[in-house]
Every structure is written in structure tokens, then in C-alpha cells.
PyMOL Python script that loads the backbone (N, CA, C, O; Angstrom):
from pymol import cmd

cmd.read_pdbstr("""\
ATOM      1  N   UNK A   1      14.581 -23.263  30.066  1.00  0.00           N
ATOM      2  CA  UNK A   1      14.611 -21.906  29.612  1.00  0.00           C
ATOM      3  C   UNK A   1      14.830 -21.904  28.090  1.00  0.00           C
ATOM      4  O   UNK A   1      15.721 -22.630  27.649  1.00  0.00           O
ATOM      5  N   UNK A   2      14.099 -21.156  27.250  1.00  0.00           N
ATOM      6  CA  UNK A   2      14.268 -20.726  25.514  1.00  0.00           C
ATOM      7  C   UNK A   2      15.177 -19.956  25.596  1.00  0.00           C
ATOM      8  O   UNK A   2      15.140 -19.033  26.409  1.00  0.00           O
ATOM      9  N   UNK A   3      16.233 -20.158  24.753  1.00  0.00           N
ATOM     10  CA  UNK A   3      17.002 -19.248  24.232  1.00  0.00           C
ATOM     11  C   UNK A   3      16.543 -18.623  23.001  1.00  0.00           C
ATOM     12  O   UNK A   3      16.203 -19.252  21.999  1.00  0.00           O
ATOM     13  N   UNK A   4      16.551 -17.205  23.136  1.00  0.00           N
ATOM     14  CA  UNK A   4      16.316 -16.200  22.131  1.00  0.00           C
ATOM     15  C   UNK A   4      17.215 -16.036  21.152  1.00  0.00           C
ATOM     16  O   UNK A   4      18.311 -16.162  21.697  1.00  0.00           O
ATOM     17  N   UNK A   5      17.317 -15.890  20.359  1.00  0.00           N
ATOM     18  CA  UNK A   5      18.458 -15.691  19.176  1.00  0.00           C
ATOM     19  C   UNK A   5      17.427 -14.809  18.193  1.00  0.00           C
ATOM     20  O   UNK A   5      16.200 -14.726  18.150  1.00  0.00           O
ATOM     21  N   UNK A   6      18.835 -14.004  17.190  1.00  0.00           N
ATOM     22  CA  UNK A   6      18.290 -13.178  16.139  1.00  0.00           C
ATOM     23  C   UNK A   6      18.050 -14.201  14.758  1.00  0.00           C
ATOM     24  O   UNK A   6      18.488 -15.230  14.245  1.00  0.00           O
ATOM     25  N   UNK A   7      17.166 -13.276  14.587  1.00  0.00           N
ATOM     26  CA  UNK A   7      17.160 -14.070  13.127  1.00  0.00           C
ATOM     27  C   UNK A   7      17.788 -13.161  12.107  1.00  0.00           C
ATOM     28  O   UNK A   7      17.010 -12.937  11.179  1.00  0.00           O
ATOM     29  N   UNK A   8      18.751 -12.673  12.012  1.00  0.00           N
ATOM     30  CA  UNK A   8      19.106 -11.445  11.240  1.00  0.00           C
ATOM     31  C   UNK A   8      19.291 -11.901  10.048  1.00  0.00           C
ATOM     32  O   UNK A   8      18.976 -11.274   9.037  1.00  0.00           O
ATOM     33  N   UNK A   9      19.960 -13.337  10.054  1.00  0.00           N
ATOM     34  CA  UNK A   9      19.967 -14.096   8.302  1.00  0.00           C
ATOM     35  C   UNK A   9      18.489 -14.088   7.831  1.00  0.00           C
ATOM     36  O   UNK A   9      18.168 -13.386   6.872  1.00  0.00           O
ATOM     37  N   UNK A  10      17.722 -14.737   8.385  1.00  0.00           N
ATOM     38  CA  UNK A  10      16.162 -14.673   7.744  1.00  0.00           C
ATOM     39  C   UNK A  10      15.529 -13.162   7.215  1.00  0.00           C
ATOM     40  O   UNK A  10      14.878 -12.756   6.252  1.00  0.00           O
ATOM     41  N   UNK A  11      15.978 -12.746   8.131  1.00  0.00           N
ATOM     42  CA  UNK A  11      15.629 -11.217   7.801  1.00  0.00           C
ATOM     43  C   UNK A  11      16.023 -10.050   6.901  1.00  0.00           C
ATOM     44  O   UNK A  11      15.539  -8.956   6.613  1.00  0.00           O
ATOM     45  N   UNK A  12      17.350 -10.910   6.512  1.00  0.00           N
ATOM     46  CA  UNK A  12      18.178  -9.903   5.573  1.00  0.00           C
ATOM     47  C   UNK A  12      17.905 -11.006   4.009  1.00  0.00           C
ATOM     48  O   UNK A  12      18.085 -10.460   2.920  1.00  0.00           O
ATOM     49  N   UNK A  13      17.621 -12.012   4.030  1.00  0.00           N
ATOM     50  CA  UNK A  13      18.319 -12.837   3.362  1.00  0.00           C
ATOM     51  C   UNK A  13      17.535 -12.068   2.012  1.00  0.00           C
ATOM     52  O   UNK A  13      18.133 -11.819   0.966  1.00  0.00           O
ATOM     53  N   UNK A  14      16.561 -11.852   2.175  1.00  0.00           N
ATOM     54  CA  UNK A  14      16.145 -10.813   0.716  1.00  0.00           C
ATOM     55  C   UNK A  14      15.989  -9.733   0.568  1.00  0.00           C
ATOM     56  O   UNK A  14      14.928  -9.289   0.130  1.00  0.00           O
ATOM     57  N   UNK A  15      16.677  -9.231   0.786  1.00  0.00           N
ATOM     58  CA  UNK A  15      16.900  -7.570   1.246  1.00  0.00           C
ATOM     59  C   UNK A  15      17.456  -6.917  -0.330  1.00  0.00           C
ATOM     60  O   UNK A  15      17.442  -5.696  -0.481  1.00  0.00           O
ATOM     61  N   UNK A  16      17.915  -7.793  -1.414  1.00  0.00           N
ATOM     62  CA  UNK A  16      18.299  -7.286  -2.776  1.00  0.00           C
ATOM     63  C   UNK A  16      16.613  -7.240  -3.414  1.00  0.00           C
ATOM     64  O   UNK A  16      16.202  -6.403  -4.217  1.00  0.00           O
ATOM     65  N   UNK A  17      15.882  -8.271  -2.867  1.00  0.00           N
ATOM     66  CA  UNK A  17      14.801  -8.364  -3.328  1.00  0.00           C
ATOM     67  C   UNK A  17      13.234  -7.425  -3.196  1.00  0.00           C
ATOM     68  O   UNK A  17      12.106  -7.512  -3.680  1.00  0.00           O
ATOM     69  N   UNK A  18      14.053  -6.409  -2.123  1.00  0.00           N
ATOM     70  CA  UNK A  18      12.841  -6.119  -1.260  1.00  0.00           C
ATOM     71  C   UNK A  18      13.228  -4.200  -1.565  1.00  0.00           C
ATOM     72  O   UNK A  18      12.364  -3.362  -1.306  1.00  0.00           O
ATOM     73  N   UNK A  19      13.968  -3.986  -1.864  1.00  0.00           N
ATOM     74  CA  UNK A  19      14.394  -2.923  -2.628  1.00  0.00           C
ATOM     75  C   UNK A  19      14.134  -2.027  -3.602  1.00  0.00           C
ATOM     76  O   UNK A  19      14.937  -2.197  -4.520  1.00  0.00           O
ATOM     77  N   UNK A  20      13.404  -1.182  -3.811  1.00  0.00           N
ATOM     78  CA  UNK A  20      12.681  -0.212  -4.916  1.00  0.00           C
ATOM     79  C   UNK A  20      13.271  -0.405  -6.280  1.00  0.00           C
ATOM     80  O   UNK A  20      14.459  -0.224  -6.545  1.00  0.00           O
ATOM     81  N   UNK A  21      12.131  -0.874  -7.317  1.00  0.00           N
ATOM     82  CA  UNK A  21      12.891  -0.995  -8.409  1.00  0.00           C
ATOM     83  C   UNK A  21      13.071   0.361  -8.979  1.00  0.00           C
ATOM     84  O   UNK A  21      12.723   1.283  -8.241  1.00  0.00           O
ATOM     85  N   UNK A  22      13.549   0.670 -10.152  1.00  0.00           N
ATOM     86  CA  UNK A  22      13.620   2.485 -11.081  1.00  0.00           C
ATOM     87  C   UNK A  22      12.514   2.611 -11.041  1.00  0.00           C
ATOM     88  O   UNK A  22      12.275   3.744 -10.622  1.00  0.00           O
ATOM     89  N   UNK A  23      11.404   1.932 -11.300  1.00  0.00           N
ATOM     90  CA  UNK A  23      10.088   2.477 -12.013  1.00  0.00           C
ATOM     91  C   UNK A  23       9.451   3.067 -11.217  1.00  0.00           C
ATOM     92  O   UNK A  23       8.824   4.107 -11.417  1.00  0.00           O
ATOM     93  N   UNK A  24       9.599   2.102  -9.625  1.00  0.00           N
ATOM     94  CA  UNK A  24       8.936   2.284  -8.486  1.00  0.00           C
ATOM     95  C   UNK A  24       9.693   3.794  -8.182  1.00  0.00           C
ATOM     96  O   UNK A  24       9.070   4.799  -7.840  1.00  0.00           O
ATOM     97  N   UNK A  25      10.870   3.741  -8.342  1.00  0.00           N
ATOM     98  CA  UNK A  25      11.298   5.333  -7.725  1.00  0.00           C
ATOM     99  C   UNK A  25      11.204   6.152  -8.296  1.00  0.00           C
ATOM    100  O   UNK A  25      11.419   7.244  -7.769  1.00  0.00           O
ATOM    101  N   UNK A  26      10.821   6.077  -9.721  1.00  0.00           N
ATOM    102  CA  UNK A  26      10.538   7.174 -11.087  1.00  0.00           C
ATOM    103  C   UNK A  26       9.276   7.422 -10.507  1.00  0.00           C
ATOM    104  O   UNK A  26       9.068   8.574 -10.887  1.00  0.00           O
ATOM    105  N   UNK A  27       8.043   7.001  -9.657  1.00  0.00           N
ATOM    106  CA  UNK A  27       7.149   7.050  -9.575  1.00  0.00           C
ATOM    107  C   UNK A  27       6.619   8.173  -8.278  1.00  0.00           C
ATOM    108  O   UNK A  27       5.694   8.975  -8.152  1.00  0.00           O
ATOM    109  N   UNK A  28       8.100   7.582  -7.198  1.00  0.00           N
ATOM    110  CA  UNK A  28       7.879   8.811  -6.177  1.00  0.00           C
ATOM    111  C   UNK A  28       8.019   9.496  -6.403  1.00  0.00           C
ATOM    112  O   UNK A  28       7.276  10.397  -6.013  1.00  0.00           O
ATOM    113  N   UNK A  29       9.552   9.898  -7.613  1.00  0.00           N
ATOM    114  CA  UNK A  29       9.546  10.963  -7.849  1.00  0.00           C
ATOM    115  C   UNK A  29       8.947  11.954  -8.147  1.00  0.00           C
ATOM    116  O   UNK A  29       9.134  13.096  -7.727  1.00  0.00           O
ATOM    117  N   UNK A  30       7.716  11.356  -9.355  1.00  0.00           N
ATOM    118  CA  UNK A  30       6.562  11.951 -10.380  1.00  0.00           C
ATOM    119  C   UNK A  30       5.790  12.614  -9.163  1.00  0.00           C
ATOM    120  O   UNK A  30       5.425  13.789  -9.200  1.00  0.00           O
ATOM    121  N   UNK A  31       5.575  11.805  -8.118  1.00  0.00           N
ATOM    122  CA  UNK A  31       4.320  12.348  -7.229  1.00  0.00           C
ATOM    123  C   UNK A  31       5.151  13.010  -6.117  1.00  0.00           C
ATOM    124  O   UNK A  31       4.514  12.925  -5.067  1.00  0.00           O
ATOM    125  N   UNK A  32       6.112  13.523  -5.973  1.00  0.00           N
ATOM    126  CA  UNK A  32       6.895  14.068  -4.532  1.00  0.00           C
ATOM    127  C   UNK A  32       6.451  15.640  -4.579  1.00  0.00           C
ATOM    128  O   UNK A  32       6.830  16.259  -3.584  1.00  0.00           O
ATOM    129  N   UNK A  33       5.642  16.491  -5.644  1.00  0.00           N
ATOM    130  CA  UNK A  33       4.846  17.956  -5.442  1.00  0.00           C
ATOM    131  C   UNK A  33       3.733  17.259  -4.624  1.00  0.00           C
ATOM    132  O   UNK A  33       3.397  17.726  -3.535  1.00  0.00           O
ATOM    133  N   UNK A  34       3.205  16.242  -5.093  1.00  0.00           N
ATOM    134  CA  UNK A  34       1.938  16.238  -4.459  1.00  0.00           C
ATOM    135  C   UNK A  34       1.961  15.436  -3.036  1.00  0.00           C
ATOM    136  O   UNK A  34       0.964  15.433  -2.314  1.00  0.00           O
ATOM    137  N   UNK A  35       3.166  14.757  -2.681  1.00  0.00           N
ATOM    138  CA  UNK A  35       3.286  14.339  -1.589  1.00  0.00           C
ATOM    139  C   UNK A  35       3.935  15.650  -0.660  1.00  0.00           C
ATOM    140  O   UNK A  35       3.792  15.491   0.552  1.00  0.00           O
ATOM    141  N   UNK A  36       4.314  16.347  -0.891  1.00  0.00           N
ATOM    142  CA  UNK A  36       5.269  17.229  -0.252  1.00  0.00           C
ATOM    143  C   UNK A  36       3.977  18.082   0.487  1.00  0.00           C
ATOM    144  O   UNK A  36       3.752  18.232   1.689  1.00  0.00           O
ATOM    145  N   UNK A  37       3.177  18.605  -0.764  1.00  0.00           N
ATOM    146  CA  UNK A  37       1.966  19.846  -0.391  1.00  0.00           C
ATOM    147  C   UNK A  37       0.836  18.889   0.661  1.00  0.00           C
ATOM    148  O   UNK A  37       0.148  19.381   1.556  1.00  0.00           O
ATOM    149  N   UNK A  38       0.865  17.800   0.372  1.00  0.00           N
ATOM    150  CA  UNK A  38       0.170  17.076   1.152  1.00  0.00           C
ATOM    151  C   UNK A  38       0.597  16.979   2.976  1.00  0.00           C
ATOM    152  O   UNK A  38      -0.151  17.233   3.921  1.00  0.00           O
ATOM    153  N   UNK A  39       2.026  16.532   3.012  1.00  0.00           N
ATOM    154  CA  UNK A  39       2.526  17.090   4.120  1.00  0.00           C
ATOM    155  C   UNK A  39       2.454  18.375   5.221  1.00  0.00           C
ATOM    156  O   UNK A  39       2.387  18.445   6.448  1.00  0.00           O
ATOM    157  N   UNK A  40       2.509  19.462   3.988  1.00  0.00           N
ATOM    158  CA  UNK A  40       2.431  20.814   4.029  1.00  0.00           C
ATOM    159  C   UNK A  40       1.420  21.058   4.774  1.00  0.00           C
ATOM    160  O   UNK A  40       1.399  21.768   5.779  1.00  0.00           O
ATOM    161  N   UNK A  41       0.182  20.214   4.081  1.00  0.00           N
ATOM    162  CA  UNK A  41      -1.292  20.158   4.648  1.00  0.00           C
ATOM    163  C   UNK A  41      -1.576  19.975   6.247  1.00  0.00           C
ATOM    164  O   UNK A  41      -1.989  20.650   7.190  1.00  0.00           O
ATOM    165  N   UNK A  42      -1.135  18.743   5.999  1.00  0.00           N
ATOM    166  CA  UNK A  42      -1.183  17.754   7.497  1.00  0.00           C
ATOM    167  C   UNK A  42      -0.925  18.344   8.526  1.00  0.00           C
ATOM    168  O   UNK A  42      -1.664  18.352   9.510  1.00  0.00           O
ATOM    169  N   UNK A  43       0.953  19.341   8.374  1.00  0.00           N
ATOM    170  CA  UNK A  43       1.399  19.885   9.510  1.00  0.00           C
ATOM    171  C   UNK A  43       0.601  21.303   9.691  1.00  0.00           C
ATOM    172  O   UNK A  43       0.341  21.860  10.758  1.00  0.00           O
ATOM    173  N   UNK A  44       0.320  21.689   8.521  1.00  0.00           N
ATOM    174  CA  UNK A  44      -0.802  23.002   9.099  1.00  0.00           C
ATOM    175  C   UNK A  44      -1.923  22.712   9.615  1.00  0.00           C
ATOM    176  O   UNK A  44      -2.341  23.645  10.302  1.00  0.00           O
ATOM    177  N   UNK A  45      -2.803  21.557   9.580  1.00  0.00           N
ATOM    178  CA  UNK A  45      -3.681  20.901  10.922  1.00  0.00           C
ATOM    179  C   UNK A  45      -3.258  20.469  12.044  1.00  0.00           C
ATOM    180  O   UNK A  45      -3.987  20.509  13.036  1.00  0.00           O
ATOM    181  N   UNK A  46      -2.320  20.104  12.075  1.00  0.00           N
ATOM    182  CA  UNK A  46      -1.625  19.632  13.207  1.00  0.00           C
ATOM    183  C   UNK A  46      -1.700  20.591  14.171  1.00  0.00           C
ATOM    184  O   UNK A  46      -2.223  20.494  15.281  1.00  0.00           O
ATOM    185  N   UNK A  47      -0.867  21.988  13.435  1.00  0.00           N
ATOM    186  CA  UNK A  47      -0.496  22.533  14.907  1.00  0.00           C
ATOM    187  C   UNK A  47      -1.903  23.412  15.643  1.00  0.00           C
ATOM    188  O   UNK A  47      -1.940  24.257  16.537  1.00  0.00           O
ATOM    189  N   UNK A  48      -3.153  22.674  14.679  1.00  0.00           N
ATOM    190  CA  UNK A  48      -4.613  23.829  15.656  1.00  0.00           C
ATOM    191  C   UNK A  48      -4.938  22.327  16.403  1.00  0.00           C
ATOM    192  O   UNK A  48      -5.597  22.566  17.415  1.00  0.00           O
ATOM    193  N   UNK A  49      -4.742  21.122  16.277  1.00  0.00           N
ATOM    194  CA  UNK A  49      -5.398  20.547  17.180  1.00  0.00           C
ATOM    195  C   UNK A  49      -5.423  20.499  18.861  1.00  0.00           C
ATOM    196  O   UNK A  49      -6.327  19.996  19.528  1.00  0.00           O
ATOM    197  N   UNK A  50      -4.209  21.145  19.382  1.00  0.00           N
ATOM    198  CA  UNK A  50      -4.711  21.499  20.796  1.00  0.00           C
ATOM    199  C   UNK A  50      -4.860  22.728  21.197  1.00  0.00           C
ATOM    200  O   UNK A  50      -4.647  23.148  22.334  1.00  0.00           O
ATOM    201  N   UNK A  51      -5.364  23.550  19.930  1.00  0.00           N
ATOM    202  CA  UNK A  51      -6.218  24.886  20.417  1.00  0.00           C
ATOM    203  C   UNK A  51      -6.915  25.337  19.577  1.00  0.00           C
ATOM    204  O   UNK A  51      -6.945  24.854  18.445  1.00  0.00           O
ATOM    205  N   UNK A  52      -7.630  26.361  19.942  1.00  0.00           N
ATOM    206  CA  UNK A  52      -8.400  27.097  18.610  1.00  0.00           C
ATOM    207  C   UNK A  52      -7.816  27.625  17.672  1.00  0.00           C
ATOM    208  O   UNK A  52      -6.947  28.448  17.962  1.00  0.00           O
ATOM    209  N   UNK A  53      -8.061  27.367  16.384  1.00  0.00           N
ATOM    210  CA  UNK A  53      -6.983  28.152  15.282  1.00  0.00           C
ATOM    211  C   UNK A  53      -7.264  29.783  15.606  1.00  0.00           C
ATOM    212  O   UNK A  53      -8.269  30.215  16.171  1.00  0.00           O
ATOM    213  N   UNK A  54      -6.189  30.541  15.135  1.00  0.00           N
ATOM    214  CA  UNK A  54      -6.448  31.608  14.733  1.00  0.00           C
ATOM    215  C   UNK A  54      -6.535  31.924  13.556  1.00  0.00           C
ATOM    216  O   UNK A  54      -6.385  31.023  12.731  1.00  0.00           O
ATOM    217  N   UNK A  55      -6.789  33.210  13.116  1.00  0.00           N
ATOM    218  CA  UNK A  55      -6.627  33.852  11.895  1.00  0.00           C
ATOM    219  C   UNK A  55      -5.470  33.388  10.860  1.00  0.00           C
ATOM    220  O   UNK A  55      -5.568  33.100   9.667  1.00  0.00           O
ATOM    221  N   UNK A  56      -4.359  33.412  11.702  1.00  0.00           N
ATOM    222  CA  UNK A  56      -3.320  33.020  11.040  1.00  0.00           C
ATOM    223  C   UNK A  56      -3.182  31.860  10.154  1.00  0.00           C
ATOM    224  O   UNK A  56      -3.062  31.751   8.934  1.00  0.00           O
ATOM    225  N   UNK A  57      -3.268  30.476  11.765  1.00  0.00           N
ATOM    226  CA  UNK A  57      -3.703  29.438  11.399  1.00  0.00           C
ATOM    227  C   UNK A  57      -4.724  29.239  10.252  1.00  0.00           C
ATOM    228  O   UNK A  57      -4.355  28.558   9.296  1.00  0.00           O
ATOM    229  N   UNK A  58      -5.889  29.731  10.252  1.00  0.00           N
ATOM    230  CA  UNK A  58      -7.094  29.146   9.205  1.00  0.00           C
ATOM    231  C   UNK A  58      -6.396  29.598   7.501  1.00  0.00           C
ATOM    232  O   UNK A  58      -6.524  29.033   6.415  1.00  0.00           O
ATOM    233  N   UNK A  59      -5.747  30.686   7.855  1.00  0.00           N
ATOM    234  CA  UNK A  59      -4.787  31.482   6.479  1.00  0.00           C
ATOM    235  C   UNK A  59      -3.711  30.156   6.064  1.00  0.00           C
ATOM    236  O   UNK A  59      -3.959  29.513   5.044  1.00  0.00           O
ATOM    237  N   UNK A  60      -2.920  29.923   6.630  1.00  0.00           N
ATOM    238  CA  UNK A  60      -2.023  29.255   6.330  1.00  0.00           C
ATOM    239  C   UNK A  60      -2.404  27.217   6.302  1.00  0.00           C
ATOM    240  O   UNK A  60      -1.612  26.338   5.963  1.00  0.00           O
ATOM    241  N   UNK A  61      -3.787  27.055   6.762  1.00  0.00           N
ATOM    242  CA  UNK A  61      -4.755  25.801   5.995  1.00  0.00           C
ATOM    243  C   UNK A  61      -5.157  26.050   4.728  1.00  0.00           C
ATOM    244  O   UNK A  61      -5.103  25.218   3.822  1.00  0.00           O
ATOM    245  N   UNK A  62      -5.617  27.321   4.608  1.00  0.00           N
ATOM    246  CA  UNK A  62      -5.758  27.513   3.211  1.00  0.00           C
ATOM    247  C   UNK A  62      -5.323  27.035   2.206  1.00  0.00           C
ATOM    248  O   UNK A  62      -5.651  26.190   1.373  1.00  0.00           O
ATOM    249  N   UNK A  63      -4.018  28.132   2.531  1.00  0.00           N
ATOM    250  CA  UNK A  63      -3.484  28.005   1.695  1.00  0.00           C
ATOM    251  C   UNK A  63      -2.707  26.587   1.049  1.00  0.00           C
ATOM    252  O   UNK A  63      -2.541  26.243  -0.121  1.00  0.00           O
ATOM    253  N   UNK A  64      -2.347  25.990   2.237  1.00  0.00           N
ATOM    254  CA  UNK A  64      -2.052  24.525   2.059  1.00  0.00           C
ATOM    255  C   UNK A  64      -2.860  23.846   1.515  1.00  0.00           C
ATOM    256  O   UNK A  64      -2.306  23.128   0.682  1.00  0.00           O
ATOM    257  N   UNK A  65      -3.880  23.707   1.560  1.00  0.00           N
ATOM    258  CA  UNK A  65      -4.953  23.073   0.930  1.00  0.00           C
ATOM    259  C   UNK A  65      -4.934  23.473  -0.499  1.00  0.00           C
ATOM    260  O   UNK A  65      -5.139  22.605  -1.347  1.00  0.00           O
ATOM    261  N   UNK A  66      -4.724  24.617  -0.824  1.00  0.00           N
ATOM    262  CA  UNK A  66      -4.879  25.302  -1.902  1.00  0.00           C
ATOM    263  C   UNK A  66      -3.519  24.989  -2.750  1.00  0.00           C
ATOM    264  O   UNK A  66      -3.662  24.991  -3.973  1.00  0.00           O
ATOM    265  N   UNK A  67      -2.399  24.758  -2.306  1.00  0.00           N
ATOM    266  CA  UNK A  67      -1.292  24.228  -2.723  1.00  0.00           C
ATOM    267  C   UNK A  67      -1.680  22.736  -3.223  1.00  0.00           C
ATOM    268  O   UNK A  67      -1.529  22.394  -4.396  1.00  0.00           O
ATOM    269  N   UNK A  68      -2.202  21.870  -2.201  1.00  0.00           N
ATOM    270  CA  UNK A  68      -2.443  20.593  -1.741  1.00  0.00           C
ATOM    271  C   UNK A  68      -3.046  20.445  -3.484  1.00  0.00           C
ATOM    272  O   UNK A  68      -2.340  19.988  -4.383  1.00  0.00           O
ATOM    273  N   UNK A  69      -4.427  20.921  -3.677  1.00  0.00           N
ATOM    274  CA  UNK A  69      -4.965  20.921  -4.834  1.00  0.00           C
ATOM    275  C   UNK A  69      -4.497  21.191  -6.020  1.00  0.00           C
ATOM    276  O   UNK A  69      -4.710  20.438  -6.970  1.00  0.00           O
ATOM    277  N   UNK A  70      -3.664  22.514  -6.139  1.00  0.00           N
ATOM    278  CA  UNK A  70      -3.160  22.415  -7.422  1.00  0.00           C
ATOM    279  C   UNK A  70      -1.813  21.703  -7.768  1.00  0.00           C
ATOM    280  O   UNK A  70      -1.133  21.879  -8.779  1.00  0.00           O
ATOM    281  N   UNK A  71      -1.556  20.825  -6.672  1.00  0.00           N
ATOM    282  CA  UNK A  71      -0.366  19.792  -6.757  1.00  0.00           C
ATOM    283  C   UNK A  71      -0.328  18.681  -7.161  1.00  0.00           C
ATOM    284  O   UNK A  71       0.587  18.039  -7.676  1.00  0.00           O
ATOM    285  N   UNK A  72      -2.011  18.274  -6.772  1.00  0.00           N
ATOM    286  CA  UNK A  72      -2.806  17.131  -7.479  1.00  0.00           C
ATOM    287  C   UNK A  72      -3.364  17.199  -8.524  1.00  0.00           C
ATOM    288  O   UNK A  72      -3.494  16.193  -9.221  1.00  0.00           O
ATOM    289  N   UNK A  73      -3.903  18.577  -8.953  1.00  0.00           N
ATOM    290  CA  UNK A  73      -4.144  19.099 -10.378  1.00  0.00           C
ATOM    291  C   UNK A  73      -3.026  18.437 -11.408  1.00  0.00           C
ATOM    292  O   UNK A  73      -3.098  17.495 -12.197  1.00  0.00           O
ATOM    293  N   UNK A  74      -2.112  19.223 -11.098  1.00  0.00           N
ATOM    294  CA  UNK A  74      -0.666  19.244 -11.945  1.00  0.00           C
ATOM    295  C   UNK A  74      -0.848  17.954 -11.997  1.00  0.00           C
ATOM    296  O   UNK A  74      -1.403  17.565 -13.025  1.00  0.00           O
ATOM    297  N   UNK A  75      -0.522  17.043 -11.110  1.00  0.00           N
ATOM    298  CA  UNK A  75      -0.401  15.594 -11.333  1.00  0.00           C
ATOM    299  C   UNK A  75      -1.275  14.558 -11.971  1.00  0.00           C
ATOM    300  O   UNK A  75      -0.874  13.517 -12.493  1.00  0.00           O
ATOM    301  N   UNK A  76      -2.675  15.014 -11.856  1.00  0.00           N
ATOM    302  CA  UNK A  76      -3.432  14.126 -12.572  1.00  0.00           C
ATOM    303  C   UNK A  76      -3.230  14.599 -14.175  1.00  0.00           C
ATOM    304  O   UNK A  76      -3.257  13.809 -15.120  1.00  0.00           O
ATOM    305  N   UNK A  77      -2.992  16.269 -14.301  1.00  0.00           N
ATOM    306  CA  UNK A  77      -3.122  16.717 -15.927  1.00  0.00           C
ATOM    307  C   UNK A  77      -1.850  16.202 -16.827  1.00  0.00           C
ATOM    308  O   UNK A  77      -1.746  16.105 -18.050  1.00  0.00           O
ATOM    309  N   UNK A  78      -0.716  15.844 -15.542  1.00  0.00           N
ATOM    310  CA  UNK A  78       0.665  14.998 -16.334  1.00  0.00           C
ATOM    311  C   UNK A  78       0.458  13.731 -16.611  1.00  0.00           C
ATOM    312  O   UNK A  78       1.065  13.223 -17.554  1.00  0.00           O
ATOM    313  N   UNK A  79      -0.590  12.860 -15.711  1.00  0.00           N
ATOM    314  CA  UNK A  79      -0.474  11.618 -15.549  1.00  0.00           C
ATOM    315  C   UNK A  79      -1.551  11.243 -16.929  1.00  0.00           C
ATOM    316  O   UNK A  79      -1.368  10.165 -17.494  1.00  0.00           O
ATOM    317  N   UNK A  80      -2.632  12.152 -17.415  1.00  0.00           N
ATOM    318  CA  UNK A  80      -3.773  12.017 -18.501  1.00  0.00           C
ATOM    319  C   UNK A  80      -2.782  12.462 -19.968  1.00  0.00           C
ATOM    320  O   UNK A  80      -2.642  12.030 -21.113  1.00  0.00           O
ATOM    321  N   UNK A  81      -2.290  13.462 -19.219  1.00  0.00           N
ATOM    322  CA  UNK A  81      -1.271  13.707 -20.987  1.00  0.00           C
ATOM    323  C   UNK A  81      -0.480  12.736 -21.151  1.00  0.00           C
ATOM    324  O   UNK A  81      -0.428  12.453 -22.348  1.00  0.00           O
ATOM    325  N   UNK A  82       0.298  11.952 -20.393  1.00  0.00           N
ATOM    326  CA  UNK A  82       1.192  10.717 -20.766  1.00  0.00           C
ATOM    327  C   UNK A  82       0.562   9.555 -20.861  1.00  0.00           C
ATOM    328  O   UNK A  82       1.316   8.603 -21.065  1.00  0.00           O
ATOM    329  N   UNK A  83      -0.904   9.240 -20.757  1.00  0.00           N
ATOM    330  CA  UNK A  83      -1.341   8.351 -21.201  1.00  0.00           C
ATOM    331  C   UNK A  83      -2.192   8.581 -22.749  1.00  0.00           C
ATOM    332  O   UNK A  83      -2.768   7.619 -23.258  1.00  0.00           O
ATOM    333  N   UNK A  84      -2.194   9.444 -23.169  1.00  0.00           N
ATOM    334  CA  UNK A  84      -2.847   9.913 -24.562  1.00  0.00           C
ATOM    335  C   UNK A  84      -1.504   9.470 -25.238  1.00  0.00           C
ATOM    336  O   UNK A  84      -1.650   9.043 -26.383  1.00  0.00           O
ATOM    337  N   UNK A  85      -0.418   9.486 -24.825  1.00  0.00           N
ATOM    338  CA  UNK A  85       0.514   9.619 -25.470  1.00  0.00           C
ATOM    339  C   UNK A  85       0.713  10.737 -26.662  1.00  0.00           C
ATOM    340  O   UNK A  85       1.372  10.400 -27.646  1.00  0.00           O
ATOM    341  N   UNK A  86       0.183  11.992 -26.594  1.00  0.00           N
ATOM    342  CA  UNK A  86       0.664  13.165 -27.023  1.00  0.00           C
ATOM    343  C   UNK A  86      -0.227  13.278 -28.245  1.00  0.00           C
ATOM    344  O   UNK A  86       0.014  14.263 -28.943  1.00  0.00           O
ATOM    345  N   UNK A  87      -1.572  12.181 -28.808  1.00  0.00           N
ATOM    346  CA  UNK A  87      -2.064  12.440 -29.819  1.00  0.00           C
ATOM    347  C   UNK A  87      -3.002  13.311 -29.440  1.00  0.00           C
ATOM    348  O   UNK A  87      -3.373  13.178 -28.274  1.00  0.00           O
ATOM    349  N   UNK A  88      -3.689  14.485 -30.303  1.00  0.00           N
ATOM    350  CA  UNK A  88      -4.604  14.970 -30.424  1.00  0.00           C
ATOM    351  C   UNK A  88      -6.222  14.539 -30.860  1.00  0.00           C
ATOM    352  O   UNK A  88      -7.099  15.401 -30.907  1.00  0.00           O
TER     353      UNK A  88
END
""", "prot")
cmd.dss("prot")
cmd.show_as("cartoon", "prot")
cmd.util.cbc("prot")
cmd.orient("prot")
């Protein structure tokens, strides 16, 4: 018979290493409008897939979508101005 055992040392042993650096989390941060509206999106499809949307429903895709877009707007027009670095 094999005995099973954890490997919890192997598994942890780089766990300082495996950890979000600042830049990496400065980065979710930058994009968390456009991840959020994106969400926003998703769950307003979600709830027509086991029926026909209504009125309501197709209103409130919209608009998510419409959020969705100018969330990614915003983000690409921050992400082009900080790479010009502010010259004209």
C-alpha cells in the first residue's frame, strides 16, 4: 500500500516568491473601472441565459456594455497619455 502524504512544504516553500509585486498591484488597481464594468457586463448576460430577455433585461445589457466601453475608453486614453509622458 502507498502512503499519501502532503506536500505542504513543497508547496508553500515559495509562497514569498509567488506574491504580487507593487507594480503588479498598481496595475490592478489602474484597470479595476474596467474590470468591475466588465463584470457588470457578464452578470447582465448571465441572468437572460435561461430565458428570453425582456425589455428590462436588453436595457440593463446596454447599458452595461455602454459602461463596459467607456471604462475601456477611460483606460486606454490614461494608459496613451502616460506613455507620451505629458509632451505635446
Amino acid at each position: 500500500m502507498n502512503v499519501i502524504v502532503t506536500v505542504q512544504e513543497a508547496v508553500t516553500a515559495f509562497a514569498d516568491f509567488m506574491e504580487p509585486t507593487s507594480a503588479e498591484l498598481d496595475a490592478i488597481e489602474w484597470e479595476m473601472p474596467a474590470i468591475l464594468a466588465d463584470v457588470d457586463l457578464i452578470d447582465a448576460q448571465i441572468i437572460t441565459l435561461d430565458r428570453a430577455p425582456t425589455e428590462l433585461d436588453i436595457r440593463r445589457i446596454r447599458r452595461a456594455y455602454r459602461r463596459f466601453l467607456a471604462a475601456e475608453r477611460d483606460l486606454a486614453n490614461r494608459s496613451a497619455g502616460g506613455a507620451t509622458g505629458g509632451a505635446a
